[in-house]
C-alpha positions in Angstrom: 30.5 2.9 6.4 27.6 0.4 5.1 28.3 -1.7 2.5 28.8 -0.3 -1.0 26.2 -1.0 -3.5 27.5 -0.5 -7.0 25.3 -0.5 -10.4 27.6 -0.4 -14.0 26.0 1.2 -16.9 27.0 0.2 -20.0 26.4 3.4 -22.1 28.6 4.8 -25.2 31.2 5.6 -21.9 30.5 2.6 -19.5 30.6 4.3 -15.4 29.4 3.0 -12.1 27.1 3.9 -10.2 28.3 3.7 -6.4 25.5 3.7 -3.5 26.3 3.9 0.3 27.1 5.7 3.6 30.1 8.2 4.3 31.2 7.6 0.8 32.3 11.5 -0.3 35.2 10.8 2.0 36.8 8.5 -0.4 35.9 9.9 -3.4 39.4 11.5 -4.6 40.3 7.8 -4.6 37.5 6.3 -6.7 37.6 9.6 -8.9 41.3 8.5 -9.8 40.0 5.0 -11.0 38.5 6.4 -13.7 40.5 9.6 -14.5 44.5 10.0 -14.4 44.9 13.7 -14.5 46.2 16.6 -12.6 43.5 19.0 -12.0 40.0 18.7 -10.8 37.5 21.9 -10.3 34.6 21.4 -7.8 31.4 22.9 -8.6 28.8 23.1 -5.9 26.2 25.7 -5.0 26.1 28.2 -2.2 23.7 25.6 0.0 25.9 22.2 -0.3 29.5 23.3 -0.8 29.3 24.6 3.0 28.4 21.5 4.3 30.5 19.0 1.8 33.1 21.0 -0.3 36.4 21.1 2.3 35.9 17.1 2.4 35.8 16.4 -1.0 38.5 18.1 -1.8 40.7 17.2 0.8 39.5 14.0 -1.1 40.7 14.9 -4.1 44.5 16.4 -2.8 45.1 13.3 -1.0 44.2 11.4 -4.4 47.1 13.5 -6.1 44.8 16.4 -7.6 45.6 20.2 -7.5 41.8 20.6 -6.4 40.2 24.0 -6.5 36.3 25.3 -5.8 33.7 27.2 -7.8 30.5 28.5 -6.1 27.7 29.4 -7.4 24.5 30.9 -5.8 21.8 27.9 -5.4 18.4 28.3 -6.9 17.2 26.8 -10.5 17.2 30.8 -11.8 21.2 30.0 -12.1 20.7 27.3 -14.4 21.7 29.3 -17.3 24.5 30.4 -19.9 25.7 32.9 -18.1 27.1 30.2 -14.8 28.3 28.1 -17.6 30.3 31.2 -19.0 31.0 32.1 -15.6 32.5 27.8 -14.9 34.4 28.4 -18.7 36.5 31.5 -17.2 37.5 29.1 -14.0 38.4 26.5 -16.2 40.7 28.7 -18.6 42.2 30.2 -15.3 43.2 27.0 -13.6 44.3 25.7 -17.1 42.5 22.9 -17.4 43.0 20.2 -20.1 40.8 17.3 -21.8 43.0 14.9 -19.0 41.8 17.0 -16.3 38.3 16.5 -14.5 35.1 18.4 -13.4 32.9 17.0 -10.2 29.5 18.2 -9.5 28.6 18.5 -5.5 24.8 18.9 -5.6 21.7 18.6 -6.7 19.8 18.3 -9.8 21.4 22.0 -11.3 24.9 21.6 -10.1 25.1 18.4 -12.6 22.9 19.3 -15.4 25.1 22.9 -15.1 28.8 21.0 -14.3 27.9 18.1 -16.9 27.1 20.6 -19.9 30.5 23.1 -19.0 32.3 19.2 -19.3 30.4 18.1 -22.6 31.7 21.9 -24.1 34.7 22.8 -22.7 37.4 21.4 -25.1 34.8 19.8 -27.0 34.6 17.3 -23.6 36.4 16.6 -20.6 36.1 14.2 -17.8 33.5 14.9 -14.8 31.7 12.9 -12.2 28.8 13.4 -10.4 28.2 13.2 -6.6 24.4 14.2 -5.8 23.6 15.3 -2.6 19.4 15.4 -2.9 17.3 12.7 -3.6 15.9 13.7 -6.7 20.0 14.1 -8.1 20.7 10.7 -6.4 17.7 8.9 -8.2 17.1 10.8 -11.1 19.6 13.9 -12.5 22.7 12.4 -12.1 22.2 9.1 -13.8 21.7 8.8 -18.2 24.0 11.7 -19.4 21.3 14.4 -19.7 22.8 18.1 -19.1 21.5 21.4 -19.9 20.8 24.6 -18.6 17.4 26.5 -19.1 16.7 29.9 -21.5 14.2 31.8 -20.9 12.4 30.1 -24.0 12.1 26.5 -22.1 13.7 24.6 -19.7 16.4 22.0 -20.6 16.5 23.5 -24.1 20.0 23.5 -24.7 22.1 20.6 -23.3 24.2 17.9 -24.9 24.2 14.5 -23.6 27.4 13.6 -21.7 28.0 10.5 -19.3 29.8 11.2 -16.1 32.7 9.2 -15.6 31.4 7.9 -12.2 28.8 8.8 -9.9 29.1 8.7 -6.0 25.7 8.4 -3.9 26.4 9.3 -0.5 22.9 8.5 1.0 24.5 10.2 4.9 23.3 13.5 2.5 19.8 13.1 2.5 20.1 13.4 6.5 20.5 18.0 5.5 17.8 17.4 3.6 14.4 19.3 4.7 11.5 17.4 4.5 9.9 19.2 1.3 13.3 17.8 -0.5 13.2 14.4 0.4 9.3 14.5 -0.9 11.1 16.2 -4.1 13.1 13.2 -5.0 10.3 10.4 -3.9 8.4 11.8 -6.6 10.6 10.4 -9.7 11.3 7.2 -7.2 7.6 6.6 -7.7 7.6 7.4 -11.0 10.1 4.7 -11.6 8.1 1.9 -9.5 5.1 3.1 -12.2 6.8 2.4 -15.3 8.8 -0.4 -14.6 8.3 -2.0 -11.1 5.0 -3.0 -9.6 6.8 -4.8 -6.7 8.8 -2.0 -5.7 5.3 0.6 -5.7 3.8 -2.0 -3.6 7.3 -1.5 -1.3 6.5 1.8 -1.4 3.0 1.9 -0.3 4.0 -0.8 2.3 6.7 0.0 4.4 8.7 3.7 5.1 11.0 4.1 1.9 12.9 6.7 3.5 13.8 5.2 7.2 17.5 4.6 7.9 17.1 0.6 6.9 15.5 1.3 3.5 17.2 4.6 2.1 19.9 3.0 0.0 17.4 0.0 -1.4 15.3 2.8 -2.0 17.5 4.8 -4.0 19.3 1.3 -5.4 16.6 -0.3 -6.9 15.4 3.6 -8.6 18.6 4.0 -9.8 18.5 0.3 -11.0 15.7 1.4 -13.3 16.8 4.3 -14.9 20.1 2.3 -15.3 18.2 -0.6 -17.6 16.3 2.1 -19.7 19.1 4.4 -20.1 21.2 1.2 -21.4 18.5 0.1 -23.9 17.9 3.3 -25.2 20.7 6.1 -24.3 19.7 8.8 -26.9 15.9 8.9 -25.9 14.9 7.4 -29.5 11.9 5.1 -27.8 12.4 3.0 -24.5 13.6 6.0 -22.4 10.8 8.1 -23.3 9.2 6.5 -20.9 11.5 8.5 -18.1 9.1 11.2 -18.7 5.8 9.6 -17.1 4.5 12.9 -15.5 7.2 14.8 -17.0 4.8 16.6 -20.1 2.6 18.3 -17.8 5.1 18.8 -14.9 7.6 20.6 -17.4 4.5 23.2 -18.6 3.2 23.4 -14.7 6.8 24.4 -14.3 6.7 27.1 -16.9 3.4 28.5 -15.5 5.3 29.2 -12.2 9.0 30.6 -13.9 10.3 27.6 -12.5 9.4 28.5 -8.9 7.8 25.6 -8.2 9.5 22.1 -7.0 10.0 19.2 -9.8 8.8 16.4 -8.1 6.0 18.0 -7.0 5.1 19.4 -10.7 5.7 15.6 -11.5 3.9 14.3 -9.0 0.8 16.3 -10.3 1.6 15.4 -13.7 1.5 11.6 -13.0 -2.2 12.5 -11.7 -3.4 14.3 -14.5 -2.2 12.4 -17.3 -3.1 8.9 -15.6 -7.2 10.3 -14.6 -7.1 11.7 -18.1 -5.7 8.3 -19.3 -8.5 6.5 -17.2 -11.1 8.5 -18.6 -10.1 7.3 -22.4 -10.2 3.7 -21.5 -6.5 3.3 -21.8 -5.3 2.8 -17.9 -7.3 0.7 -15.7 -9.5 2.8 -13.0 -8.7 3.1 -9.6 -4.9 3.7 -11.1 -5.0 7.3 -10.7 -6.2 6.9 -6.7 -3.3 4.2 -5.7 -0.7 6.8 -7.5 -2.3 9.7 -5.5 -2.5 8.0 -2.0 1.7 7.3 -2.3 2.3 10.8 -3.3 0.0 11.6 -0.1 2.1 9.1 2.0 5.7 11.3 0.9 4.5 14.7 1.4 4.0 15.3 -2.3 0.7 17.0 -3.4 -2.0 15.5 -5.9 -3.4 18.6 -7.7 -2.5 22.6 -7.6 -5.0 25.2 -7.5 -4.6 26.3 -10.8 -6.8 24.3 -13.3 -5.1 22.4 -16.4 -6.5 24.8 -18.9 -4.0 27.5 -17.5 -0.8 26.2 -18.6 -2.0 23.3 -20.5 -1.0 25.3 -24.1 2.5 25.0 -22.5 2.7 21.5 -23.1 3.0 21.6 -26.7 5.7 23.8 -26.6 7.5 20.7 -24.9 11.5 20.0 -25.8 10.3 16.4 -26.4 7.7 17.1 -29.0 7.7 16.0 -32.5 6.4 17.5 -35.7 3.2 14.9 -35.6 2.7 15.9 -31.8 3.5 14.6 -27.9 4.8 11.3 -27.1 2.2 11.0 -23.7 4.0 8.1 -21.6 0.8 6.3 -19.8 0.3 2.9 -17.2 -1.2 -0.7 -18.8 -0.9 -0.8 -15.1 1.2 -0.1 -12.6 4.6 -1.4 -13.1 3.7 -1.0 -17.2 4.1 1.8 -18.9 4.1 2.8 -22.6 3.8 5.1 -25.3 0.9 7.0 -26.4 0.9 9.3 -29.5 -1.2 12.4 -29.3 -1.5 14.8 -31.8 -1.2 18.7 -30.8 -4.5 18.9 -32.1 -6.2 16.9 -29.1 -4.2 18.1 -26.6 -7.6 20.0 -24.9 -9.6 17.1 -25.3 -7.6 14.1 -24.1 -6.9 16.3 -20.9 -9.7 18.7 -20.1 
């Protein structure tokens, strides 16, 4: 085991953050520093709980827990009301109480789907998260955001509900296929753009993902989002700038029914609202081409074949919209980001 790494976030319900190797092994114990009850139901999707779930919750028995799994089948078209429903009739069966604990073993779904069933169930139990993908390790799992999609929009019902600890195994990433680690590197550059110019020249510099830079990688992301979760937990102004890329991801998203990877949508979105951005006189030039030769560098692409106009009316039918239009987060630079008001009303222009 490599040294632990371990952030603390001081939100409404202070949790850590723990980073490392062959952590999920000792997670029963760390679960049982934060949580003193009886009962713990895994939930973990039909991909990961093969590979992880026996482990963790031999984990959890040897912590003291009467530990029990529920499986769901993976893909983001189970993000819905009905697996929540389904998680609700698991919980009533194994009796569990507001002392009791949920732990998500997964990616960006299993949380958002585990941390809503925990914000609801008994108006709010106990759970922890313990992402196995990148993107869950850098992005999902930390700030309290859960949610399930309708067929209306993604995300659109949720609550906002901090885990009680989250564990960062980074031996994980090793299932990973290649498309998945390029997944997650897409919000880690995100992060470097809004908040870290040193850590985007990292990036570009050295290989973010070898063995002797995967846990600085997802550290110092994590260490981000950490900072601008804590300033601003609700979303009310600092941590809208979480959603650089995230406007016109969400509606490329929506053009595709979801079939169609969230970093990459990101990645694309950082592209299009940054060139748009350039072309306004608000983000220096050449911006744009430094963000699109990292995404190059991580597998991730820099434009899709179909043009903006296509599923650019989707965009105003963002969650994060407000009565006087979008909040567009764009660069000063890289490293600086901020807020830009648009009204719905210039939506075409600004970006076609």
């Amino acid at each position: 085991m490599c040294l632990m790494k371990t952030l603390h976030v001081q939100a409404s319900r202070p949790y850590d953050i723990v980073i490392g190797q062959g952590l999920l092994s000792g997670t029963g114990a760390m679960a049982r520093t934060v949580n003193t009850g009886n009962r713990v139901l895994l939930v973990s999707d039909s991909h990961v709980a093969p590979l992880y779930a026996e482990q963790v919750l031999d984990s959890f028995r040897k912590a003291g827990y009467s530990a029990s799994l529920f499986t769901f089948q993976a893909g983001e078209e189970r993000k819905r009301l009905a697996t929540v429903q389904e998680i609700y009739a698991r919980l009533a069966a194994e009796n569990l109480t507001r002392g009791d604990l949920l732990a998500a073993l997964g990616g960006g779904v299993t949380g958002d789907l585990t941390g809503f069933a925990a914000a609801t169930w008994l108006r709010g139990v106990d759970f922890i998260q313990l992402p196995t993908s990148l993107l869950a390790q850098v992005d999902s799992s930390v700030g309290g955001k859960t949610g399930v999609d309708i067929p209306e929009g993604k995300n659109l019902v949720g609550a906002f509900w901090q885990p009680r600890l989250v564990v960062a195994d980074i031996n994980t990433l090793s299932t990973l296929p290649p498309a998945f680690l390029a997944d997650g590197m897409a919000e880690v550059i995100k992060a470097a753009c809004i908040q870290d110019a040193a850590f985007f020249s990292d990036l570009e510099n050295s290989d973010a993902l070898s063995s002797l830079n995967a846990a600085d990688t997802v550290r110092r992301a994590v260490d981000i989002k950490r900072r601008v979760v804590e300033a601003d937990e609700r979303e009310s102004g600092l941590r809208k700038l979480l959603n650089f890329g995230h406007t016109l991801g969400h509606a490329l998203e929506k053009h595709y029914n979801y079939q169609y990877s969230h970093g990459r949508a990101v990645g694309i979105g950082m592209m299009l609202v940054t060139q748009a951005a350039e072309r306004a006189g608000l983000t220096p030039a050449g911006t744009a081409d430094r963000i699109g030769s990292l995404l190059t560098k991580y597998g991730l692409p820099t434009h899709d074949p179909v043009p903006p106009e296509q599923y650019l009316a989707n965009a105003a039918l963002d969650k994060k919209r407000s009565a006087a239009g979008l909040d567009l987060v764009l660069l000063r630079d890289i490293g600086r980001a901020f807020v830009h008001p648009l009204p719905i009303s210039q939506l075409d222009s600004f970006f076609l």
